[in-house]
C-alpha positions, 0 to 999 in steps of 0.5 A: 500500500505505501509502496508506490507512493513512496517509490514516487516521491524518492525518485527526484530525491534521489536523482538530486539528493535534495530535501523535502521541506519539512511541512512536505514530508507530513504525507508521502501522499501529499507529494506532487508526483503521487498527486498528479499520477493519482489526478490523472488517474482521476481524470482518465477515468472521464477521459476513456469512457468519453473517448469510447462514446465519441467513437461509438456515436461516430462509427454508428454514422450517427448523425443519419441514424440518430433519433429522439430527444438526445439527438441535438445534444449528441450532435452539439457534442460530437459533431458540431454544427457548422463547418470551420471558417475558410478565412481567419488572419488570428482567431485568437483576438476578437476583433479590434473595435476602432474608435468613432467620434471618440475624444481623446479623454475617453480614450486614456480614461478607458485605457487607464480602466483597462490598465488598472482592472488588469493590474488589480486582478492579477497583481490580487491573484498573485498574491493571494496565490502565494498566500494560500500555496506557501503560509499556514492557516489557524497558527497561534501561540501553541499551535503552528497552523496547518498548510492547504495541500490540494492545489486542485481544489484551487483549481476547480475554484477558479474554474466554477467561478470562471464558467459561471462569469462567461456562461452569464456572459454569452446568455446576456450578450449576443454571441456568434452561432457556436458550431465546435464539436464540444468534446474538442474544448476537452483538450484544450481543458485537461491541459490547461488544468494540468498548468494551472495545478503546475503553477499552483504546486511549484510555490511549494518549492520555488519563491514566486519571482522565480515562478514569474521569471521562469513564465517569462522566459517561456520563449526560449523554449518555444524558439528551440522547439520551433527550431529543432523540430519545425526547422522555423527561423528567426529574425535576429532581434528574437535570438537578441532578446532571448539571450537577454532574457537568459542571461537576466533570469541566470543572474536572479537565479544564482544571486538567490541561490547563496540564501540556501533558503526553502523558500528561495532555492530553486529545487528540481521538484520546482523546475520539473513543475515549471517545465510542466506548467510551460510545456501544458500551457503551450499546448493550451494556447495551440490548441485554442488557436485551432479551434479558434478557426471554427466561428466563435467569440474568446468569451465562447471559448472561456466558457467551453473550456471551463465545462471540462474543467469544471468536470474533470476536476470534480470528478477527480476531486470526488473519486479521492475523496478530496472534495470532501476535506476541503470543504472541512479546511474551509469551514475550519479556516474562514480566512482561507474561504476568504482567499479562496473565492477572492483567488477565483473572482480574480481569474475570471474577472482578470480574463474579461479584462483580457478580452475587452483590453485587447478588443479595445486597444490591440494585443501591443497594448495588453502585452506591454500592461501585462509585462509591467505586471509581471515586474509589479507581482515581483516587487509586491511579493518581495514586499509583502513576504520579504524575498531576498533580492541582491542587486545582481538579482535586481539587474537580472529582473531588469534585464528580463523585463528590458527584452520583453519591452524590447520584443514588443517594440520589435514585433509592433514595428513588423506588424506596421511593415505588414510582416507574420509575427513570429510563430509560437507567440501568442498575445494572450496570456492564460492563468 
């Protein structure tokens, strides 16, 4: 019985010989490698029987020799009701809203509306994601409190709340004619949970300006796969600012790396997490951009990945029987209900203002405010939880965020000359 799950957990110890934080070591069931075996169990369980049904129904020509009052949501399912669009320049954008007759006020009061709805969303949902992953709830003089382990439940959070805002949405405003087969948002969905519990669990082991550093060095990876299996060549500004991206997140990294501290020290656990949320991450935004190629509207999108989600992660929830005990950690700790809804409300409320940003003012626009968050979310967290930063640290941040603006500046200067952007980027960022 403990066998698999301590075989699990000691197979990175042992390929390190780093330590497991003491506040991990409590459960070898609570270790992040027996969770996500034991999650994707979870969510194979709804994937399989799933994936029989869609075969069945499509061998069965179902779509001739189907009857009866199941038959239209069988359909919606499995086949859709429309085919793709033959012509979409960038399906992942709704398209931009140009200005008529609007005074140049209005204009820098809605961009400032736009600017701080994103800054406070996400710069609230940073913090509160370190708060609940990394300190204890219900600490007093005798006793140390007790950690909230299951970053799924976190996600399923975020993902009910996230349903319910673009399901009220797309009810209340006009949408396109929605004609996806709705088992394809599965895919995009199981992915993008997996990042987002990546995301969650590496804050066990990695401080959170490491984890931002690390999300914004996502290029490099994109730009070595493009070039070794896609054989994709780049202009010289990219290999410019991926250099420089390299070189500031090196600095931040081995400045920190003298501290020895559980809270800082980058451990293998951490960039195995990382690695994760970034290759699952990718795929979602891949993925997405494909279906964007059927008619439908970013708002439309959010809602049929967040079906999925919603499902797979209370199935997986309820199978472990996880659901259950964090419910009770909840009622036991209100401060911890508090952060949790608070987390959600963020997320989704941080994507429409992703939506209305980019409709508005173009992708350019929300890439240079989600840049300045990204730096923001540094500086607050090392305010509030007193991450150490040396000054070659310091430069290694301010080179990062240096090539960031640089690869905005450069890519809006192709776009005005009418060149391709280049493959793998992608405007918006998913949390």
């Amino acid at each position: 019985r403990f066998c698999l799950p301590l075989g699990l957990a000691s197979l990175p110890t042992m390929a390190t010989g780093e330590e497991i934080p003491p506040a991990l070591q409590d459960s070898w069931g609570d270790f992040w490698l027996f969770r996500f075996v034991v999650n994707a169990a979870g969510y194979a369980s709804i994937v399989v029987p799933g994936f029989l049904l869609i075969q069945y129904f499509k061998r069965r020509n179902y779509l001739e020799t189907g009857r009866g009052i199941c038959f239209p949501v069988i359909k919606s399912c499995v086949f859709g009701s429309e085919v793709k669009s033959a012509h979409q320049d960038d399906g992942s954008l709704p398209p931009r809203v140009e200005p008529t007759e609007s005074s140049t006020a209005r204009q820098v009061l809605k961009l400032l509306f736009c600017a701080a709805g994103l800054q406070v969303s996400y710069l609230t949902w940073g913090v509160l994601q370190e708060r609940v992953m990394t300190r204890t709830y219900g600490a007093t003089e005798t006793d140390p409190g007790e950690k909230f382990k299951d970053s799924q439940f976190l996600v399923f959070m975020n993902r009910i709340l996230a349903f319910t805002v673009a399901g009220l949405y797309c009810a209340l405003t006009k949408q396109p004619r929605h004609g996806a087969p709705m088992y394809k948002y599965s895919f995009a969905s199981l992915s993008n949970i997996l990042s987002s519990w990546c995301q969650y669990e590496a804050l066990k082991y990695i401080s959170f300006p490491t984890q931002v550093l690390a999300k914004a060095s996502k290029v490099i990876p994109v730009m070595m796969m493009g070039k070794l299996v896609s054989r994709k060549s780049y202009e010289y500004w990219e290999y410019l600012t991926a250099a420089l991206i390299s070189v500031g997140v090196s600095m931040f990294l081995l400045s920190s790396a003298p501290n020895r501290h559980v809270s800082t020290v980058t451990t293998f656990s951490g960039v195995v997490l990382l690695a994760g949320y970034i290759i699952f991450d990718s795929f979602t935004s891949n993925w997405q951009d494909a279906l964007f190629t059927y008619k439908m509207s970013p708002v439309q999108m959010m809602f049929g990945v967040n079906v999925f989600s919603c499902l797979f992660t209370v199935g997986s929830l309820l199978e472990q029987g996880a659901l259950l005990e964090s419910v009770r950690f909840m009622a036991r700790h209100s401060e911890f209900m508090a952060h949790a809804v608070l987390l959600s409300v963020c997320s989704a409320c941080g994507q429409l203002f992703i939506f209305y940003t980019i409709n508005q003012f173009g992708a350019a626009v929300f890439t240079i405010i989600m840049t300045l968050r990204q730096a923001f979310a540094i500086l607050l967290s090392c305010l509030i939880y007193g991450h150490a930063v040396t000054v070659v640290g310091g430069l290694g941040v301010a080179v990062v965020f240096m090539a960031l603006f640089l690869r905005v500046y450069a890519r809006s200067r192709m776009k005005k000359r009418g060149k391709k952007l280049p493959p793998g980027e992608t405007p918006v960022q998913k949390v």
